[in-house]
C-alpha positions in Angstrom: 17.5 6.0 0.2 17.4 9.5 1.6 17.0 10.0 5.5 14.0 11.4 7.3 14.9 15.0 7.1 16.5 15.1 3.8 14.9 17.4 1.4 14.2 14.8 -1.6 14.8 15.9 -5.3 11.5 15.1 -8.2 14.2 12.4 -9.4 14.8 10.7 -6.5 10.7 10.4 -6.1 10.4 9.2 -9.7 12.9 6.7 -8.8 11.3 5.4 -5.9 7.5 5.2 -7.5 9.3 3.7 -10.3 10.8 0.8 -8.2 8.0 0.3 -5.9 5.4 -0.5 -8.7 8.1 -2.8 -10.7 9.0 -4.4 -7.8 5.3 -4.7 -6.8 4.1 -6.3 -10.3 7.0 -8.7 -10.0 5.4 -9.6 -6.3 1.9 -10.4 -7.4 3.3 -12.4 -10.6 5.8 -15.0 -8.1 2.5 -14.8 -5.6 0.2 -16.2 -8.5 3.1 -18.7 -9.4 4.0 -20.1 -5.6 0.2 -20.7 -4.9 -0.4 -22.5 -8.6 2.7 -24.5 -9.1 2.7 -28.1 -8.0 4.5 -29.2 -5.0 4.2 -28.6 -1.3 2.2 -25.5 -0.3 4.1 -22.9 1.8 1.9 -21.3 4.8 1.3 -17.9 3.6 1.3 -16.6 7.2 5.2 -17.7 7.8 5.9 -15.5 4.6 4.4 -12.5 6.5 6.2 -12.8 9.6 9.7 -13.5 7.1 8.8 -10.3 5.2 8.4 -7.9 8.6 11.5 -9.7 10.0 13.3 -8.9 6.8 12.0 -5.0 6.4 13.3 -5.1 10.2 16.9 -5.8 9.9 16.7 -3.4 6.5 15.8 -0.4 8.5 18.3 -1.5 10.7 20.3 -1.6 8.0 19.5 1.5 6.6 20.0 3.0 10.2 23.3 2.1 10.8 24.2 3.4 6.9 23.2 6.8 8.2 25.1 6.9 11.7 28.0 5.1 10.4 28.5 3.8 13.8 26.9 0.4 15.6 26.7 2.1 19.0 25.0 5.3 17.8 22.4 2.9 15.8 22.0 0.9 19.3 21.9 4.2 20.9 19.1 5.8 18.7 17.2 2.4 18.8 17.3 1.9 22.3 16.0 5.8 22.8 13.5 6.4 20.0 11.9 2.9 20.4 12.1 1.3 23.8 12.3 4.0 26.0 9.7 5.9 24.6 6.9 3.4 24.2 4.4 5.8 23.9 5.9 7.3 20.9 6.7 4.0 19.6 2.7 2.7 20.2 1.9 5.3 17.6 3.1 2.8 15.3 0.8 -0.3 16.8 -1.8 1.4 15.3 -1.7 0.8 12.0 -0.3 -2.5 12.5 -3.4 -3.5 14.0 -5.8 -1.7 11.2 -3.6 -4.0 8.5 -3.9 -7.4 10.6 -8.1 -6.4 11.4 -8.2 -5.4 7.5 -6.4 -8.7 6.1 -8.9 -10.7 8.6 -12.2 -8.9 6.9 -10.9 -9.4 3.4 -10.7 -13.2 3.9 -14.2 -13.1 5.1 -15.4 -10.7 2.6 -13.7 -13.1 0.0 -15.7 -16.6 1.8 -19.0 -14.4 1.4 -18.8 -12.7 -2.2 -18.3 -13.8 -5.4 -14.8 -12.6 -7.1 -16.5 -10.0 -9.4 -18.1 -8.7 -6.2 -14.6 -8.6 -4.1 -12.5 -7.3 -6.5 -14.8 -4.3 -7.8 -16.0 -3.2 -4.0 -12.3 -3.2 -3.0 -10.7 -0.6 -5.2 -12.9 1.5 -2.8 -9.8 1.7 -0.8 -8.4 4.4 -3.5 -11.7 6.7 -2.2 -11.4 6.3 1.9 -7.7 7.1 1.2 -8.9 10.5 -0.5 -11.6 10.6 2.0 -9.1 10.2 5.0 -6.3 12.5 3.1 -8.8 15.2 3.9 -10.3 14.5 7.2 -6.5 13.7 9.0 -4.1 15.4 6.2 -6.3 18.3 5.9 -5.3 17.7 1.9 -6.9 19.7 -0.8 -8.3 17.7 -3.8 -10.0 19.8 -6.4 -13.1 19.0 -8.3 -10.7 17.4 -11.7 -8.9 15.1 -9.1 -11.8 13.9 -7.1 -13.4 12.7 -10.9 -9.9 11.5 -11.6 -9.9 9.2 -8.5 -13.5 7.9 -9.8 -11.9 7.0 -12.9 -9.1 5.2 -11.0 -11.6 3.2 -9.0 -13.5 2.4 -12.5 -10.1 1.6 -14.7 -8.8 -0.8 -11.8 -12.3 -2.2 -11.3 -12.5 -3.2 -14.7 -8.6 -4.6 -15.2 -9.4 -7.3 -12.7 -13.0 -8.2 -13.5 -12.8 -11.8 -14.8 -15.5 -12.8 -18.0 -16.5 -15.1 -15.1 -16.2 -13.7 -12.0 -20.0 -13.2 -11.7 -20.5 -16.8 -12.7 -19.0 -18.6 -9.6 -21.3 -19.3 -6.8 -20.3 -19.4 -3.2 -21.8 -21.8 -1.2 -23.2 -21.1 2.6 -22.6 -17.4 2.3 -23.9 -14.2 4.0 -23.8 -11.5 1.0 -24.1 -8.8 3.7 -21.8 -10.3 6.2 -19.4 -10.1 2.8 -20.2 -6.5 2.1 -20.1 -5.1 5.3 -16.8 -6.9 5.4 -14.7 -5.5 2.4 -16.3 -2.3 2.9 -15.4 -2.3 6.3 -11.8 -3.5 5.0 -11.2 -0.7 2.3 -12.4 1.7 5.7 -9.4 0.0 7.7 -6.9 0.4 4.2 -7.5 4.3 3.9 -7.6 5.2 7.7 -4.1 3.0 8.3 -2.5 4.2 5.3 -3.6 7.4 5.8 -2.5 7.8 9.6 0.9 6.3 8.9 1.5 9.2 6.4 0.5 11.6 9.2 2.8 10.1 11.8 5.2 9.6 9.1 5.2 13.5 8.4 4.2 15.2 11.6 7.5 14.6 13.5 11.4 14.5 13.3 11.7 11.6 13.9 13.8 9.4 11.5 11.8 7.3 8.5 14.3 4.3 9.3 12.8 4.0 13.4 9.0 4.4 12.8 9.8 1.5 10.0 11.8 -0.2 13.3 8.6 0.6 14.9 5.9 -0.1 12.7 7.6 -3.5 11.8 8.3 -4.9 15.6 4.1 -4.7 15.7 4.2 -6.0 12.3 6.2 -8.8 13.6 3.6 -9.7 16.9 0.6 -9.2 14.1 2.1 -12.1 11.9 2.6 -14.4 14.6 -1.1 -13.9 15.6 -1.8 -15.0 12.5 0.4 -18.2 12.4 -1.4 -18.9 15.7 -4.9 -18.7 14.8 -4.7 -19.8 11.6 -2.1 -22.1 11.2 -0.7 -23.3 14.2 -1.2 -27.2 14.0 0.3 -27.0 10.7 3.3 -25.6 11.5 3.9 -27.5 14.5 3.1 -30.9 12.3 5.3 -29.7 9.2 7.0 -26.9 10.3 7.6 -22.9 10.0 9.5 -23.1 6.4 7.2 -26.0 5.2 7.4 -25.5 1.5 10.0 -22.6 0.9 12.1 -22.8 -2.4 13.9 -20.3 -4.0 10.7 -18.8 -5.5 9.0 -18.3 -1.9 12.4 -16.7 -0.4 11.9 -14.3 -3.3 8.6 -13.4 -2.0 9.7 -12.6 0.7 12.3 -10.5 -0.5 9.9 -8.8 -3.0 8.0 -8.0 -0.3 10.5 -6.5 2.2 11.9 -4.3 -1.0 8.0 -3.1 -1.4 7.5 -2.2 2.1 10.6 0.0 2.6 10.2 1.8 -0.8 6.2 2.3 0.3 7.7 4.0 3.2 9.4 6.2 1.3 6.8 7.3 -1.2 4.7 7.7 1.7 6.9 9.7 3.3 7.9 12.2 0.5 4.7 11.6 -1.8 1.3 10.4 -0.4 -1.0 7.7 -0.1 -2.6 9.0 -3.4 0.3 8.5 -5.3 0.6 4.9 -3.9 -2.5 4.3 -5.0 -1.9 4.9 -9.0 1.5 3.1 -8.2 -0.6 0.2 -7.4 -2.7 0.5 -9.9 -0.1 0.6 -12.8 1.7 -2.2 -10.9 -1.8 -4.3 -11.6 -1.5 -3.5 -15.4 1.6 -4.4 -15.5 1.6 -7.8 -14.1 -1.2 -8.3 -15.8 0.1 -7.7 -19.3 3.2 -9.9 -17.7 0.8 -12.7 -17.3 0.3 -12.6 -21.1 3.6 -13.8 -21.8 4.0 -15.8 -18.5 0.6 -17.3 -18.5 -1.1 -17.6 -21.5 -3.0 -14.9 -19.7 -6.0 -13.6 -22.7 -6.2 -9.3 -22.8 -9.9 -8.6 -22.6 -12.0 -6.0 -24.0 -12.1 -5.1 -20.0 -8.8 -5.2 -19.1 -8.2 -2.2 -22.5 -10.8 -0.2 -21.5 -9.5 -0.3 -17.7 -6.0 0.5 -18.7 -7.6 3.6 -20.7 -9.5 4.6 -17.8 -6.2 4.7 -15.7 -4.3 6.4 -18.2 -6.7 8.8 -18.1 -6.8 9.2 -14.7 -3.8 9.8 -14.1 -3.4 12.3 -16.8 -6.3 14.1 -14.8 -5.2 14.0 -11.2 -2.0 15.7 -12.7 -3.3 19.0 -14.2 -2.7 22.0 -12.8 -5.4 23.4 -10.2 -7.3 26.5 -12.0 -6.7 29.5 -10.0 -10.0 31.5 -9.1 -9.9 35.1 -11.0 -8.6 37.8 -9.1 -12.0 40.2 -7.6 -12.6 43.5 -8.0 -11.3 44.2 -4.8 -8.0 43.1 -5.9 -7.9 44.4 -9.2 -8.0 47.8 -7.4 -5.9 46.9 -4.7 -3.0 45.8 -7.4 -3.7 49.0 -9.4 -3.1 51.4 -6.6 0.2 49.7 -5.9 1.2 50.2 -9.4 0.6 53.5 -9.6 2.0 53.9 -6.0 5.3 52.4 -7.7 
């Protein structure tokens, strides 16, 4: 993977959007497996903390691959990250937003119906536009702003279900549960959004916010153990449940969070978003094969909608006619000349 300051070639972003939304359809199909399959159920909190404590010793990894040399990497560590907390807090930030957002998605999910959650949460693909252009100071013309409606409305119908509006919840607070995942797809844009800017607005190398970032990510996920599943692990213990399949998870998931990183870094939070959304399809249309998974009328008219949303968020910008003014001004230089 290229460094923080390298200047990155179209390829090598290809590549990396490419990997990130394989290896993220391959993620959601072993999730949908571990949680279905019969046997012992793994605490899905553990597998958090094991995927920041395995995207941790990659960036270490990844450090020590660029300074060739395990006292410069202990070195630019001990500098960058512990002796300049400050700098380093930057990255608690986010961490926070993504433990706050997880915590109001599992109450928006006890509160709403499935339709209700799964529709109302691809409004994360809007605050991130939103949030591109209050922090980022992005422009988004008038074709991409429809093109990111479309997006919400193509991924909004893939995961509709013929009867997600058909389950009741019991003892539920409908606006407890939209408050909730809106206040959750608020949490998704800003974090994402403001890990881009910190991401971008310094010198500092990729591979140490990721140290960063991931040391909070770490302290998030044991929060979570604690408060959610504490007794349990104590009784059964922290792997409880782990096979092969989990460990894969976990790897799945370290691979996803360095190569989001990355796109991040050289793309934007935009372009994650479609890379999500095609990662959707695809494990979708996976779960055909692997599932007896039916393709609905829905799920075709949302992979249109995508399709074309992409094809839209990628034209050109028209350029405004030149005015008078410079019609006149371009003419006296030629004649000048």
């Amino acid at each position: 993977m290229a460094g923080a300051g390298d200047t990155v070639s179209v390829r090598f972003k290809l590549y990396a959007l490419t990997v990130m939304t394989i290896n993220a359809a391959g993620y959601i199909l072993l999730l949908r497996y571990t949680r279905t399959v019969d046997g012992p159920m793994y605490f899905s909190t553990t597998t958090v903390v094991m995927t920041e404590v395995f995207k941790l010793l990659s960036s270490i990894c990844m450090l020590f691959s660029m300074h060739r040399s395990l006292s410069a990497t202990v070195t630019d560590i001990y500098r960058n990250v512990f002796c300049n907390p400050m700098d380093s807090f930057k990255m608690c930030i986010p961490s926070i937003i993504y433990m706050v957002q997880n915590n109001l998605a599992f109450v928006a999910l006890s509160n709403l119906d499935a339709g209700t959650y799964q529709v109302t949460y691809q409004l994360k693909i809007i605050s991130t536009a939103l949030f591109s252009v209050i922090l980022l100071r992005k422009q988004i013309s008038v074709i991409q702003w429809i093109s990111l409606v479309t997006l919400f409305a193509g991924v909004a119908c893939v995961q509709l279900q013929p009867d997600s509006f058909t389950k009741k919840v019991e003892h539920v607070n409908y606006t407890v549960g939209l408050i909730s995942i809106l206040s959750a797809c608020l949490c998704s844009g800003f974090a994402g959004v403001y890990f881009e800017k910190v991401l971008k607005g310094s010198d500092t190398s990729l591979w140490i916010r990721n140290i960063q970032m991931y040391l909070f990510g770490i302290v998030s996920g044991l929060i979570g153990v604690y408060t959610k599943d504490f007794f349990g692990v104590i009784e059964k213990g922290f792997f409880y449940g782990y096979t092969p399949y989990v460990w894969a998870i976990v790897v799945a998931g370290s691979v996803g969070g360095l190569y989001t990183s990355v796109v991040v870094k050289y793309t934007d939070n935009i372009i994650k978003g479609f890379s999500t959304t095609i990662s959707i399809i695809l494990s979708t249309l996976m779960s055909v094969y692997l599932f007896g998974k039916e393709i609905t009328v829905l799920f075709s008219l949302g992979a249109g909608l995508v399709i074309l949303a992409i094809f839209l968020y990628g034209m050109p910008a028209r350029k405004p006619p030149p005015s008078a003014s410079d019609s006149k001004a371009s003419g006296k230089l030629a004649q000048t000349v």
